[in-house]
N, C-alpha and C positions, 0 to 999 in steps of 0.2 A: 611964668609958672608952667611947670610941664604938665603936658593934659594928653589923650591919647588921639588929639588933634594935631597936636606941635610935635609929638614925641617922632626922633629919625626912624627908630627901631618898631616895632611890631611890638616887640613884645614887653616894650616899656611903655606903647601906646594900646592898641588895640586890644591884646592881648591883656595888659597890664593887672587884670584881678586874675590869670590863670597864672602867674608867672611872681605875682607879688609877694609870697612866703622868699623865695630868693636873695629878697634884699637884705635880708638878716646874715645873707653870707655872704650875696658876691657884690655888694654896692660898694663904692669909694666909702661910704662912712662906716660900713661894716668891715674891710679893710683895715682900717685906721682903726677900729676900736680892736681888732685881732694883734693889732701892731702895740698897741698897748697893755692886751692882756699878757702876751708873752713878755714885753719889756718888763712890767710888774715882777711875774711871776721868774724872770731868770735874775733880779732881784732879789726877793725874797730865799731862790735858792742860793746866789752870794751868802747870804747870811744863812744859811741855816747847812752851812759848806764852811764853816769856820774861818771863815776870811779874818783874819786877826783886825784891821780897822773898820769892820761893821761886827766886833765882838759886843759892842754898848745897843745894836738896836736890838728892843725888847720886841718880841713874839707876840705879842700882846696889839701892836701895832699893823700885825698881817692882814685880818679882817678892816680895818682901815685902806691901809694899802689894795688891798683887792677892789673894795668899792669901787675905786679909778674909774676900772674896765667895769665891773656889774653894773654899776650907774653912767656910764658913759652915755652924753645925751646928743642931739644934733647940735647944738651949742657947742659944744666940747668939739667936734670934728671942724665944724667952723674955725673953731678958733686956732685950730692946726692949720687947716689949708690958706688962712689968713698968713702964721708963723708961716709957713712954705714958701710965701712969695716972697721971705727975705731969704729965707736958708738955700731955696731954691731945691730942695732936698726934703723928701717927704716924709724919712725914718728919722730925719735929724730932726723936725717939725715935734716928731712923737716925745723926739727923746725932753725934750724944748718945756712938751707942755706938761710931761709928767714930773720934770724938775720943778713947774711952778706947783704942780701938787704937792710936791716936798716943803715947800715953802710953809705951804699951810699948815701942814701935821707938821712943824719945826725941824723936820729932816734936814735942812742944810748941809749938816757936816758932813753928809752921805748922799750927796746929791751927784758927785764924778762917778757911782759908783753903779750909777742907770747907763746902760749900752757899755757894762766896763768890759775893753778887750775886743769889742764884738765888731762886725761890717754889717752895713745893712742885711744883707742878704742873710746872715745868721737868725735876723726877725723877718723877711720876706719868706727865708726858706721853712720856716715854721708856722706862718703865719697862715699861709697860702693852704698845705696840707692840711691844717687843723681846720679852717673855715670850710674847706672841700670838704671833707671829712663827715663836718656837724653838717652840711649840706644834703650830704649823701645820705646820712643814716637819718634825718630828721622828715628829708622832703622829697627825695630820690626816690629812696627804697620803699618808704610805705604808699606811694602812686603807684610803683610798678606791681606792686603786690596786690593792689586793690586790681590793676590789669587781669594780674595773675588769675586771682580768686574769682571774679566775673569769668574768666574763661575757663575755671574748674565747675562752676554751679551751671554754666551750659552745658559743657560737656557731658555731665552728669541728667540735666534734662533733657536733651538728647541722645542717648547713650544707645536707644531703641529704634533709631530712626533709620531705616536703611537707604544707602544714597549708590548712585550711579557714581563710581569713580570716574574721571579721566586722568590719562596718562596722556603725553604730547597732543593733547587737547580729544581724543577721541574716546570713546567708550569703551570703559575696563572692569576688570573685574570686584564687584558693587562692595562699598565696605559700611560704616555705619559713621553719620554726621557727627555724633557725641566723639569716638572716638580721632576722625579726622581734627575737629577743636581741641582735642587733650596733646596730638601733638605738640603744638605749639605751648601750649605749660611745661609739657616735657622741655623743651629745647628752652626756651625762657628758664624755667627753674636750674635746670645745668648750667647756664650761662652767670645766674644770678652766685652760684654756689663760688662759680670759680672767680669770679668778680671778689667776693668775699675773704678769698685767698690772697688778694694784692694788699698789700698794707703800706700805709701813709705815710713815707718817707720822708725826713727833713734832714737838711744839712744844722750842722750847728759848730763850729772850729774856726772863728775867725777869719781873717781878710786872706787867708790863702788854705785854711783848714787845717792848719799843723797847733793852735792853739798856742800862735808865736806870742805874743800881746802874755795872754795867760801867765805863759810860761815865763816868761822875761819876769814878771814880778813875784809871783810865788813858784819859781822852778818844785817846789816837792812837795807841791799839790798832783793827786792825779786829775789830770782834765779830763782826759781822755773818756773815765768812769763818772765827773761831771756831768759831762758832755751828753752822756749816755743815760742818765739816771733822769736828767735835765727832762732830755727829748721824749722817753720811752715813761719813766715814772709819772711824770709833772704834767708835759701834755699829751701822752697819751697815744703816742703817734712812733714809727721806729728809725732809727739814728743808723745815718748811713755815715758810713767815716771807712775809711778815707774819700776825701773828694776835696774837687778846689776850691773857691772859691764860692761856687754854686752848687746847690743839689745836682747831681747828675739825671735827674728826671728818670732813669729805666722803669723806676713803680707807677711813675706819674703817666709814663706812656701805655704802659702794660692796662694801667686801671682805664683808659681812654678808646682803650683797643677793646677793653671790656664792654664799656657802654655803648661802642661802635654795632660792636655784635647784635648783642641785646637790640638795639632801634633795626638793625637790618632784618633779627627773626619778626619783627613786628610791622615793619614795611611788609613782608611774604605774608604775614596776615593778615594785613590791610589789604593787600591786594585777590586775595584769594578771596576773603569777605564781599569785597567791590565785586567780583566775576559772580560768585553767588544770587547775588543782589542782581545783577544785570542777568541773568538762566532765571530769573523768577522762586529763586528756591526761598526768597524772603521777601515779605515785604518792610515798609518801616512804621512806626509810628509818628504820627505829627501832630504838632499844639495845634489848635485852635489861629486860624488866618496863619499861620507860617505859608510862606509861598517856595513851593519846589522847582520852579523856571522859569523866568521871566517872562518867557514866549508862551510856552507849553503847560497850558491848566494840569495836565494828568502826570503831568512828570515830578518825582519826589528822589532828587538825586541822593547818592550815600557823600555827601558832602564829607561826614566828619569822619570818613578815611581814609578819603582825597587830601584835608587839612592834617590828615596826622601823617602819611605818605611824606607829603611836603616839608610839613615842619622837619621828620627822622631825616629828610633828605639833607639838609640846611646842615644840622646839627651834626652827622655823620661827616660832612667836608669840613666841618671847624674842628670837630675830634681826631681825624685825618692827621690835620695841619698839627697841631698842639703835639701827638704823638709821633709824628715825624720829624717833625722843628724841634722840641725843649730839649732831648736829648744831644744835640749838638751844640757845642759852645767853643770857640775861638780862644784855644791854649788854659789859663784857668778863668778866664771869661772874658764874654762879650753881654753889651744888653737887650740882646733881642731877645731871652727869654723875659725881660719883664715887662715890656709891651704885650708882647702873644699872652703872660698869664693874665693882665689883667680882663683876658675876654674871656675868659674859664665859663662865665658862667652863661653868657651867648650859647650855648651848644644847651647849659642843663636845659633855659626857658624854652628854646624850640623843642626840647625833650618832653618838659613836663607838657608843654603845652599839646602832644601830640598824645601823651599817654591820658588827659583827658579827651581828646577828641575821640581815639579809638574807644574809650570806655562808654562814651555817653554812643556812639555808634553801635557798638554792641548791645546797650539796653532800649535802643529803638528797633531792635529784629523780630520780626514776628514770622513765625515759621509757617512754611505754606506746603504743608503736606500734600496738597494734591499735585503739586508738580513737582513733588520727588518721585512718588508712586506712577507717573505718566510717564518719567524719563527709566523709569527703570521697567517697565514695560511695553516700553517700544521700543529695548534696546535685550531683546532676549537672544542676542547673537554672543554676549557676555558670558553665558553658560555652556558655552561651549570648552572654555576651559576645564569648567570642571566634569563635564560629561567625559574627555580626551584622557581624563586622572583618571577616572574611573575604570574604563576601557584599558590603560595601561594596568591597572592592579590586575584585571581579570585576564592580561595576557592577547587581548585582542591583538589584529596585525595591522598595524600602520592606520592607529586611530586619529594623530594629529593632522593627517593627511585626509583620512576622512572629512572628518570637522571644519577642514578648511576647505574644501570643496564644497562644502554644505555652506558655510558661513561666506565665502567668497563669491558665490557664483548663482545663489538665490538673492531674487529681486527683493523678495519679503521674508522678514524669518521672524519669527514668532511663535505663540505659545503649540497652535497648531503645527506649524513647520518643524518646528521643531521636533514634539510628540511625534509625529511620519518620518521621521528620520529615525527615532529611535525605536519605531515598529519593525525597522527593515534590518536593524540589527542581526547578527546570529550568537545572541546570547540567552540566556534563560531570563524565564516569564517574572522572575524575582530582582535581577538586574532591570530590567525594562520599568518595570515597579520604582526601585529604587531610582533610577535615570529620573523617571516623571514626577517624584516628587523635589528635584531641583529648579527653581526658579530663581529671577532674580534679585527679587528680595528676599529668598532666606540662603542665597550663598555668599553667607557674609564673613564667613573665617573665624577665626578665636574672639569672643566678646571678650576686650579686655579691661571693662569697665565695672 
């Protein structure tokens, strides 16, 4: 029995409740029931495609037919991967056992007419997109989104917060915490939009995708608008043709390239979170006995964006591989693409499981205003820039140069030091005014919240 003691994987052991919605799309028996819904379903469109010898099956029989795949149980995949070890063949398994369901509903006479034409890969190349697909939009998209939405409702409680920037680690000019968090929604929501735009390609044409088989028996049929109507109407997904053999993967790369992204703006969050946490700008909250360091009583690490860090790291080199590899295939094929796909879903679970880690890390932050307000007033050398803006509007001579002799070469600069610098000005008593009410927390730029 596999248990998250025995299990090889993480994330089918340890992990296993973060990652368990998955199995409805990328297990071996959710496979095999995908492998049957389309076999059904390209079925059903034979007949309802005028095939003159499935003219007698009645319409009536469809909701039957479907049940197959809707009631498809573990029993049912059992009893395939049993067939498998004769056929040795795992789509010929499918075709095997949905023949014996013909048996049942007295279909017989219509029984050559499951996988009629077709190569594996016509139900692999369908099978694979579609279960991606309900993957993505079921279990993908609404965790990223919840990511999403927790980093818009900080943003937004924060929005007032004024923070000491750094640029190449050193003190800059101060902007606001809310707004630094909104970045990252920005850049996540652009990435999500354009993800959006890839769509889920399948091959479907037969053992070299000229739709030879087809054609050979009903030449004046169009297949080709079959084929099309099959993929794109029926399930839902878009029909790429010409190709050989196999899907040529391009959408399947592009959408991997997509997700790649996406976990990489989310690593720079994680890690920018982690630096915060470690300046003291946050603390966290902890349950009751949770222990923060084995050694160290006072230490309460940001663990869970260390484990989301990690996990997006994992996941990004299998998304790498899949979308450098699938696209490549040895004349109209070889089979290393279906080894590599059946690990599609290795990358989502280190995915999901990282999009919860960073979520529940963000709802453990507790914001420590007093060492925003202490970094941003010991660092009153930051208003120098905008006293230099200023200076330049009113025509001064060579204020950048001022300011940096002031700012470079004083041991202390502060609220005072500062004010005696702007005493010695030769501007008027109304500039000088203005000058002195710049500080560092309110030179904070366009509120764009």
């Amino acid at each position: 029995m596999l248990t998250e003691l025995n299990a090889i994987s993480p994330i089918d052991g340890r992990y296993r409740g973060k990652t368990n919605a998955l199995a409805n799309y990328f297990s071996e028996e959710a496979l095999i029931k995908y492998r049957v819904l389309v076999e059904v379903e390209y079925f059903i469109s034979l007949c309802e495609h005028n095939v003159p010898q499935l003219a007698n099956v009645p319409a009536s029989i469809f909701p039957e037919l479907r049940k197959i795949y809707q009631e498809f149980s573990t029993e049912d995949a059992l009893w395939i991967k049993e067939m498998e070890k004769t056929t040795n063949h795992d789509v010929k398994a499918v075709e095997y056992f949905i023949k014996s369901a013909f048996d049942i509903l007295k279909l017989e006479e219509y029984k050559e007419f499951i996988h009629f034409g077709l190569t594996s890969q016509d139900i692999n190349n369908t099978s694979i997109p579609l279960l991606t697909k309900e993957a993505y939009e079921d279990v993908y998209k609404p965790s990223l989104i919840s990511v999403i939405d927790r980093l818009k409702e900080l943003s937004l409680e924060w929005k007032d917060v004024p923070m000491l920037a750094r640029t190449h680690g050193q003190p800059a000019s101060p902007t606001r915490l809310g707004k630094e968090i909104y970045v990252f929604v920005e850049r996540l929501e652009q990435q999500l939009a354009l993800l959006e735009q890839v769509p889920f390609a399948a091959k479907f044409g037969g053992a070299t995708g000229n739709f030879n088989a087809h054609h050979i028996a009903y030449p004046k049929q169009d297949w080709k608008q079959f084929g099309t109507d099959f993929v794109e109407l029926t399930l839902g997904l878009k029909h790429s043709f010409p190709t050989t053999q196999i899907e040529h993967y391009d959408h399947f790369a592009a959408f991997f390239d997509g997700l790649k992204r996406i976990n990489t703006i989310l690593i720079d969050l994680d890690r920018d979170i982690w630096t915060y946490v470690s300046m003291d700008y946050f603390k966290q909250k902890i349950k009751a006995g949770e222990i923060g360091s084995s050694a160290m009583p006072h230490k309460v690490n940001p663990i869970d964006f260390e484990n989301s860090e990690g996990n997006l790291g994992i996941a990004n080199a299998i998304f790498e591989h899949l979308a450098a590899k699938l696209p490549i295939s040895r004349l109209q094929r070889d089979l290393t693409d279906s080894t590599v796909l059946r690990n599609v879903g290795v990358p989502f679970g280190h995915t999901l499981i990282a999009f919860e880690s960073t979520l529940k890390g963000l709802n453990k932050l507790l914001l420590n205003p007093d060492k925003f307000e202490q970094d941003l007033e010991n660092n009153w050398a930051v208003v120098a820039e905008a006293i230099q803006t200023i200076l330049r509007r009113e025509g001064y001579p060579n204020p950048y140069e001022a300011l940096k002799d002031l700012t470079r070469t004083n041991t202390v600069i502060n609220k005072t030091s500062i004010h005696s610098f702007i005493d010695t000005l030769n501007v008027s008593d109304v500039i000088k005014t203005e000058l002195k009410q710049i500080t560092p927390a309110n030179y904070l730029g366009v509120d764009i919240l």
